[in-house]
N, C-alpha and C positions, 0 to 999 in steps of 0.2 A: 207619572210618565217621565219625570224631569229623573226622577231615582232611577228605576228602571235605564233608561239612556247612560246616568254615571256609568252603572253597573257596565251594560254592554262595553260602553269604551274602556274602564278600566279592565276588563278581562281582555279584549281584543292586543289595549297597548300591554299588554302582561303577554302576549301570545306573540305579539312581533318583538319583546326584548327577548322573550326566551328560544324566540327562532334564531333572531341574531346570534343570540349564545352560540345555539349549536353550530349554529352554521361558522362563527369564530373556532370554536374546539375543532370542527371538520377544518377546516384550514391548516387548525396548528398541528393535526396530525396526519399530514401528507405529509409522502415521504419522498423524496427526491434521490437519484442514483449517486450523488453527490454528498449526501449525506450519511455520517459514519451510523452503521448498522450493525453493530457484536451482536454476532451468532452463536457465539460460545465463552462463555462467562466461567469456565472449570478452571478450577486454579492447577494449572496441570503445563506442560510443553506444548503438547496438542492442543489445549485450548487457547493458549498465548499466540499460536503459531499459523490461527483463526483470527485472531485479533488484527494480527500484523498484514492478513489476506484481507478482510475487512478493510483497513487503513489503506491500504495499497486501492484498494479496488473504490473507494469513494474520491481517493484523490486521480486516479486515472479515471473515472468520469469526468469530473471537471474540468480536466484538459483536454478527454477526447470531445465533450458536447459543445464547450467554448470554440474549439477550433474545426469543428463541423461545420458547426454557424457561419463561424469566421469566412472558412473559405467559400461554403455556398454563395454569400454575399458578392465575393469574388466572381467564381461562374456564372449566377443573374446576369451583375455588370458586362462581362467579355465570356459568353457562353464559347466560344470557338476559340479563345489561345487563354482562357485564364492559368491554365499551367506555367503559364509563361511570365505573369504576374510578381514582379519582387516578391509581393507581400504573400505570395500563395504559401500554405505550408504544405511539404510535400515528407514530411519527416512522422510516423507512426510513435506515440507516446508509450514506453514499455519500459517503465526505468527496472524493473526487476524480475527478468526473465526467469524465471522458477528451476528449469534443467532437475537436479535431484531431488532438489526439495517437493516437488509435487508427486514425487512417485510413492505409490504404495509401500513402498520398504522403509520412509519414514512414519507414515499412518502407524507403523508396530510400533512407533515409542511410546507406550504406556504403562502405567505402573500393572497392568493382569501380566507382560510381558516376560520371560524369566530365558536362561540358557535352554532346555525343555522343551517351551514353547517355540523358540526362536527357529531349534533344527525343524519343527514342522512347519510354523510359517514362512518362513525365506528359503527351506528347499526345493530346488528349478534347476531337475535334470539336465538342460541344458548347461549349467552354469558348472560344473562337474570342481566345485572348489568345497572347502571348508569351509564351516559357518562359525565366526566368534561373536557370541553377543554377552554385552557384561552392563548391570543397568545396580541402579540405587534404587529404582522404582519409582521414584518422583525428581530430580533434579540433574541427573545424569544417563545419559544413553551410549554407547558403540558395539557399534556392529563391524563384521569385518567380513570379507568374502576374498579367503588367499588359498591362489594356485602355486603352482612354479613359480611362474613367471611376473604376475603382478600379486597387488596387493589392493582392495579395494577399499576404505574406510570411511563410512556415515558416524558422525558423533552430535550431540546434541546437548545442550545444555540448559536449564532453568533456574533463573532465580526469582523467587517467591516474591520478596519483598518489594523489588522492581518492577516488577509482569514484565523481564527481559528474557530475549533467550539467542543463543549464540547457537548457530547450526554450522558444520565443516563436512564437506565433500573432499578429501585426499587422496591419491592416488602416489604408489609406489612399485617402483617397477627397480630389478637392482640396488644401484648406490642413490638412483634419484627418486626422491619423493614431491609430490606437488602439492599442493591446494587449488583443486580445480574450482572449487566454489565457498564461499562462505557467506551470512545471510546472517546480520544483526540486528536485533529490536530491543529497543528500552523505553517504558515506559515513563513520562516525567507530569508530577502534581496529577491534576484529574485527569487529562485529556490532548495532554503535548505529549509528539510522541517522534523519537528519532531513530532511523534505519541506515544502514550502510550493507554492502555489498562489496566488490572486488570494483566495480564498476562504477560504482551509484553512490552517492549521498542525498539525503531528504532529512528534513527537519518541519511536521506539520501540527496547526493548534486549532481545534475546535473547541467551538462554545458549546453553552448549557443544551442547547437546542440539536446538540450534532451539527451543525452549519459551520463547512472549514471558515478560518477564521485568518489564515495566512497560512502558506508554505512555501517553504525554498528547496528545489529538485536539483540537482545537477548532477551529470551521466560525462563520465573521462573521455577525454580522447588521446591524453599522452597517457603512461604507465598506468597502475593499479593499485586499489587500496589494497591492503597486507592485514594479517593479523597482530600486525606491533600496532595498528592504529585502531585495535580493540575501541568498541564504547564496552562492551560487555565487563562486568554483569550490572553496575547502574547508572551508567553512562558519564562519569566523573570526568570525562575526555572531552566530553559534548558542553561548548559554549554559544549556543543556542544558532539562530539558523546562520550566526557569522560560522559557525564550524565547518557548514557543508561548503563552504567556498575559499576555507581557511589554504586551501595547497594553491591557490590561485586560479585568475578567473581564465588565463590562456591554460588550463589545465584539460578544459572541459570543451566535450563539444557540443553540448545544446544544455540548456538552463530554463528550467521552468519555476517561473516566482506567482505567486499569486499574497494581493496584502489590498488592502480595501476599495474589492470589487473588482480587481483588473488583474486580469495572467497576463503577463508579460513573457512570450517567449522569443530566448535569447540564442539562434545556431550560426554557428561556422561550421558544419558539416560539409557544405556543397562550396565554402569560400569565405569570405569575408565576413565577420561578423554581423547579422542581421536583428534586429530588434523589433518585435512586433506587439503591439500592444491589443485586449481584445477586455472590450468594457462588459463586464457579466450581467446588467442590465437592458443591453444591444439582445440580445439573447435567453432571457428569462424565463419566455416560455416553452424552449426547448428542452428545460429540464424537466417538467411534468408534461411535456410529449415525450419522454425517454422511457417510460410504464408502459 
């Protein structure tokens, strides 16, 4: 009887350690909006330029669901003026509005892509221009769409060994030429990964687990970055998150820092420098209610 009994308890306590197990592995694999999720592992433009949408889109969760929170707590407190609240944040998190970059006429930069192809995919009767595309197949793209009167230019760049890629939006009309948009990524070690824009600097680091680990955001409010202040092609420019604040901090007008456990967001948009701090623990379980 006394064996028998061992028996029973040790298969029972064998059945609650191996419940526990799983029920650990189910834990360690939830997956939170916050956390970086590659979609696309092609060592290609296209798939670099998934990566950088990827990166972008785990760290605008963490800002938007932190400062969701943040402010609900606000309205509980003063349901009828918390707008009115110092601490309210009334400012939408967007450091890098997409404009050309998300349209279908960059989706063509792939290596099946050729001159050929080009005149049947990008011809739109309405557009009544010339079509130049001129491509390496793998590290190099432009496209060009010229009338009289302007001149439109998509270019694209990739390099392999960085997973960085440099994208330009220019526009030329006459003797003037512009750069209405530009859009840089470079990869740095396993999982540090730094962006720039005309507008935008970011520099962020996730751990083994995907779990961002620090980043430093900051969106201009005087002039614009240029293409003299290149990271491209492997970001030799970039001296880690002191770079994004490197032209100074009256530069900017909102600054989103996150570094163990706390976003710290920093605006002068509406005035005066504001600093608000927002503990990612106050908030926890808002990110597995964000599925």
């Amino acid at each position: 009887m006394k064996l028998r009994f061992i028996k029973c308890l040790s298969f029972f306590l064998a059945l609650i350690f191996t419940l526990s197990s799983c029920s650990k592995n189910e834990e360690q694999k939830i997956q939170t909006p916050d956390m970086l999720k590659i979609t696309n592992t092609e060592d290609s433009f296209i798939g670099c330029r998934e990566r950088f949408l990827d990166v972008v889109d785990a760290m605008e969760a963490k800002v938007s669901i932190l400062e969701a929170g943040h402010n609900k707590t606000i309205e509980v407190n003063n349901p009828s003026e918390y707008f009115l609240e110092t601490d309210y944040i009334l400012t939408a998190f967007n450091p890098f509005p997409l404009g050309t970059f998300d349209l279908p006429i960059v989706g063509g930069f792939t290596k099946h892509m050729n001159e050929e192809e080009a005149q049947k995919y990008y011809d739109n009767p309405t557009r009544h221009c010339d079509i130049v595309f001129e491509s390496d197949g793998e590290t190099s793209f432009l496209l060009k769409f010229i009338t009289e009167e302007t001149t439109e230019e998509y270019s694209a760049e990739f390099n392999k060994k960085a997973d960085s890629f440099r994208y330009i939006f220019s526009t030329e009309t006459g003797e003037t030429e512009e750069t209405a948009e530009f859009i840089e990524f470079v990869k740095f070690g396993e999982k540090e990964y730094a962006m720039q824009s005309k507008t935008t600097r970011c520099y962020i680091e996730f751990d083994d687990e995907n779990k961002i680990i620090s980043f430093c955001c900051g969106e201009l409010r005087y002039g614009e970055f240029t293409l003299e202040d290149s990271i491209f092609p492997d970001g030799s420019a970039v001296t880690g998150k002191n770079w994004v604040l490197s032209e100074g901090k009256s530069q900017f007008s909102n600054i989103h820092t996150f570094e163990n456990g706390i976003l710290t967001h920093e605006d002068c948009s509406s005035g005066p420098w504001k600093s608000i701090k927002i503990n990612e623990k106050d908030y926890e379980s808002a990110f597995y209610g964000a599925y």
